[in-house]
C-alpha positions in Angstrom: 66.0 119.1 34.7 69.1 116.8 35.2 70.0 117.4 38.6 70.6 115.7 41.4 73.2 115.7 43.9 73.8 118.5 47.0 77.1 120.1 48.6 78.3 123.9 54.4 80.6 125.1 56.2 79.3 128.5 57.4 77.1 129.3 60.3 73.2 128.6 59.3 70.7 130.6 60.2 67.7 128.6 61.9 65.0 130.1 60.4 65.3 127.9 56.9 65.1 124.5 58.8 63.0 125.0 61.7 59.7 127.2 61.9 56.2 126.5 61.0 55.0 128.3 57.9 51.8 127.9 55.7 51.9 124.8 53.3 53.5 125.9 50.2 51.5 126.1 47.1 51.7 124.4 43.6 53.2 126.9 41.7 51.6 127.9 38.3 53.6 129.8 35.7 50.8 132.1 33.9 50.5 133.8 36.7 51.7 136.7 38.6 54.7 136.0 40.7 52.9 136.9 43.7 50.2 134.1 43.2 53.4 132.0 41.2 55.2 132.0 44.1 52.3 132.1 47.4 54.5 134.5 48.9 53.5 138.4 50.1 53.3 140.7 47.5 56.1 142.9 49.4 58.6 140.1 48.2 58.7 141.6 44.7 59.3 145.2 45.8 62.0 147.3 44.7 64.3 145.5 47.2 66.5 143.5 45.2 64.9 140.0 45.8 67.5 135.9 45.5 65.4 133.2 44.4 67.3 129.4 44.9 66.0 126.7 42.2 66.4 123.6 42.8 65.0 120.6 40.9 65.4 116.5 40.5 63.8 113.6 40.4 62.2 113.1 43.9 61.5 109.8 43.5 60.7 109.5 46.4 62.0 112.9 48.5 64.5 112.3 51.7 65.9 114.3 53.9 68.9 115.3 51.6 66.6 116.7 49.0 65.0 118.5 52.2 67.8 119.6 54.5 70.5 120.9 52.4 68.5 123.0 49.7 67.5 125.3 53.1 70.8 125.4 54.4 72.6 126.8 51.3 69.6 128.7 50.8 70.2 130.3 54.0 73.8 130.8 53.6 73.9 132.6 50.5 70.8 134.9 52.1 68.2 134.3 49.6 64.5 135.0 50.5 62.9 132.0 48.6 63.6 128.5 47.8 62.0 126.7 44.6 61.7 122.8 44.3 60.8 121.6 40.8 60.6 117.7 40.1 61.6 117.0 36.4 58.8 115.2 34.2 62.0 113.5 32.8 65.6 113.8 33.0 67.9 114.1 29.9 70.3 112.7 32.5 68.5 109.5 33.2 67.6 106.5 31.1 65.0 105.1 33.5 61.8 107.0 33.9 60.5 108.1 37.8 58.6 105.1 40.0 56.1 107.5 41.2 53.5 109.9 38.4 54.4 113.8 38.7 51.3 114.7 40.1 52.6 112.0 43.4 56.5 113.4 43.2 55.2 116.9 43.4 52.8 115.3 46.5 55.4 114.3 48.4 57.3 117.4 48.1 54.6 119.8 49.2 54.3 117.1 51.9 58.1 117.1 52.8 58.5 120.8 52.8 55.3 122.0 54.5 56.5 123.0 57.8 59.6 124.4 56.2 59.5 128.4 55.8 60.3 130.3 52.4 59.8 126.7 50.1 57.4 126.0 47.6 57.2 123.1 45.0 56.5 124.3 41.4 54.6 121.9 38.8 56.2 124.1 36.1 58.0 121.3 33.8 55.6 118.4 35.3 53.2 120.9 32.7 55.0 120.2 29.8 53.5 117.8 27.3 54.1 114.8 26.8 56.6 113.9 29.4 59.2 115.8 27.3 62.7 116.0 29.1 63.2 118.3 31.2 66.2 120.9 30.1 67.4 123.5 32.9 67.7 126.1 30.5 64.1 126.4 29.4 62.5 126.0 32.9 65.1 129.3 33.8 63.5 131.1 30.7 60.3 130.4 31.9 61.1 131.7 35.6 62.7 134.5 34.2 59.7 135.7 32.1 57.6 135.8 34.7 60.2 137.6 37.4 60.7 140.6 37.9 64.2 142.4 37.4 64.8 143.2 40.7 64.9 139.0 41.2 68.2 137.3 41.2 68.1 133.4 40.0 70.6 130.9 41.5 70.3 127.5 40.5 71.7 124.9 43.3 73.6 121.8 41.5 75.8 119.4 43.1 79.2 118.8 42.9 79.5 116.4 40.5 76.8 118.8 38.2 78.7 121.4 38.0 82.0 119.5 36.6 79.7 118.4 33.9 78.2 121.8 33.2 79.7 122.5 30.1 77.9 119.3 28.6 74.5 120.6 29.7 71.7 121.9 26.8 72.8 125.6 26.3 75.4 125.8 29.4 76.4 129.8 28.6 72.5 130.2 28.7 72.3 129.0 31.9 75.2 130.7 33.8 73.3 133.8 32.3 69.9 133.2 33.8 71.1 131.9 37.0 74.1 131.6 38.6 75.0 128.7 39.5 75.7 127.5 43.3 77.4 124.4 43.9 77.0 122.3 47.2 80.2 121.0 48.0 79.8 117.4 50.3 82.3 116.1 52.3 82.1 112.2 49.8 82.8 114.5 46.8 86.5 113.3 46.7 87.9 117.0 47.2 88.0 119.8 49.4 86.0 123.0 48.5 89.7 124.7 47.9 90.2 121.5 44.8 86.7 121.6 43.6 87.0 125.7 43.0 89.9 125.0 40.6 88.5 121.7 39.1 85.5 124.0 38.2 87.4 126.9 37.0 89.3 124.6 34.5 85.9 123.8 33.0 85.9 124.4 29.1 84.1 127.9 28.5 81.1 128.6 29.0 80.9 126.7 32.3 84.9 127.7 33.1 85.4 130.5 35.7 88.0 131.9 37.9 89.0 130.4 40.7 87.8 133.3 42.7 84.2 133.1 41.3 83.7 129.4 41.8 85.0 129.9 45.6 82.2 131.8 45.7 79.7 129.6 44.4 80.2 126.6 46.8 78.7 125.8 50.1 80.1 123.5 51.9 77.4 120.6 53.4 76.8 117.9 55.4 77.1 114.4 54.5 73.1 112.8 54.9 73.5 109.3 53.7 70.3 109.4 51.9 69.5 107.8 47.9 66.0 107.5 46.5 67.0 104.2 45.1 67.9 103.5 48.7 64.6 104.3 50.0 62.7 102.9 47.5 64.3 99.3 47.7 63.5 99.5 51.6 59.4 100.1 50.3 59.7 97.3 49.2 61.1 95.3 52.6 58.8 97.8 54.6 56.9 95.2 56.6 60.6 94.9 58.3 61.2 96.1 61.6 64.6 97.3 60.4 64.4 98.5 57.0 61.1 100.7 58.6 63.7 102.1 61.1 65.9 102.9 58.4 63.0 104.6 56.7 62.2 106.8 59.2 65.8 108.1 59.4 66.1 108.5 55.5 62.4 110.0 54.9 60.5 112.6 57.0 56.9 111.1 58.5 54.7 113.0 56.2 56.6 111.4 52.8 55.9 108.5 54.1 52.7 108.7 55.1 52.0 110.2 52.0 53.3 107.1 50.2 51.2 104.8 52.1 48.0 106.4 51.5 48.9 106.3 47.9 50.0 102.9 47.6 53.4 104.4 46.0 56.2 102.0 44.9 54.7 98.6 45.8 55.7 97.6 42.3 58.6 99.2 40.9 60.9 97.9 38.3 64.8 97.7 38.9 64.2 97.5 42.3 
């Protein structure tokens, strides 16, 4: 899918990062949205429903990837949250350390005591490992939605300058509008990044006003997958297993011991 980074200032409501809610459920795109999505049927009344979509790598998932999906999911009030790991990023030369079937693992693992969340497997579906373009996993989620369903897809920052170069950018925008997470190691304030955005060439290019309205402002959670997994590889250390436990929530990492994930990964 190509994404990556996060970006809060507004009060949070609680409910999207504490509770205790059933695991979520691999999601499966020839279905129904009520069995899609694992959620009550009631969701896809004729109440005007937000979905949030948010996809990467999550190789391995850390608390970033966790904690500030939720929070910008709660501030712009939607009722459900999407993960999606990308078979492969058109973004990214290398290719993930750990298999889909183990990315998507450790996000049902990460997320399972999180309300409102489920992991989808629906590009880890498509053959042959084929990148993984934004626009085409929207279409899909759109097809399947009903019209009463608003998309928003959640990019970083530094995504949404480079929206415009993106595979079929006015595409996008259409399906889901975007929201951008605005962190405080972006190198501008929220105020900045609105006009930086708005002086995007067209399709990506908004007003000013509009793209105020898109970011959240979040916290700063110094957290990298390529952070995490050089530590795997030092894990026998007192310290870099301390440094673990801050960076990874306990059921990722059991997750990745039980699996044997990452004990040989190359441009570590």
């Amino acid at each position: 899918m190509g994404w990556q980074h996060l970006t809060l200032c507004r009060q949070i409501p609680p409910m999207w990062v504490r509770g205790v809610t059933p695991a979520p459920v691999i999601l499966s795109f020839m279905r129904s949205p009520q069995a899609t999505l694992g959620v009550p049927a009631h969701l896809w009344g004729a109440s005007a429903r937000t979905v949030v979509v948010f996809g990467g790598t999550f190789d391995p998932p850390h608390r970033a990837h966790i904690d500030l999906p939720q929070r910008v999911a709660a501030s712009v009030g939607a009722d459900w949250l999407v993960y999606i790991p990308a078979a492969q990023s058109p973004h990214k030369q290398h290719r993930p350390g750990a298999s889909g079937h183990h990315r998507l693992g450790m996000m049902r693992a990460a997320i399972a005591r999180s309300p409102r969340c489920s992991a989808s497997d629906i590009e880890l579906r498509r053959p042959g490992g084929q990148a993984s373009f934004t626009v085409d996993t929207l279409r899909e989620l759109r097809a399947i939605l009903p019209e009463t369903v608003t998309l928003r897809l959640l990019i970083g920052a530094d995504q949404g300058l480079a929206l415009h170069r993106w595979h079929e950018p006015q595409a996008i925008v259409d399906l889901a509008e975007p929201v951008v997470m605005h962190r405080p190691s972006c190198g501008a304030t929220s105020k900045e990044l609105a006009h930086q955005l708005a002086n995007l060439p067209a399709p990506a290019g908004a007003s000013v006003a509009k793209w105020k309205s898109r970011i959240v402002d979040v916290p700063q959670v110094e957290a990298s997958s390529t952070r995490v997994r050089a530590l795997l590889r030092h894990s026998s250390d007192p310290q870099a297993r301390a440094e673990l436990r801050r960076l990874v929530p306990g059921q990722v990492l059991h997750y990745i011991e039980r699996h044997g994930l990452y004990r040989h990964v190359p441009g570590l």
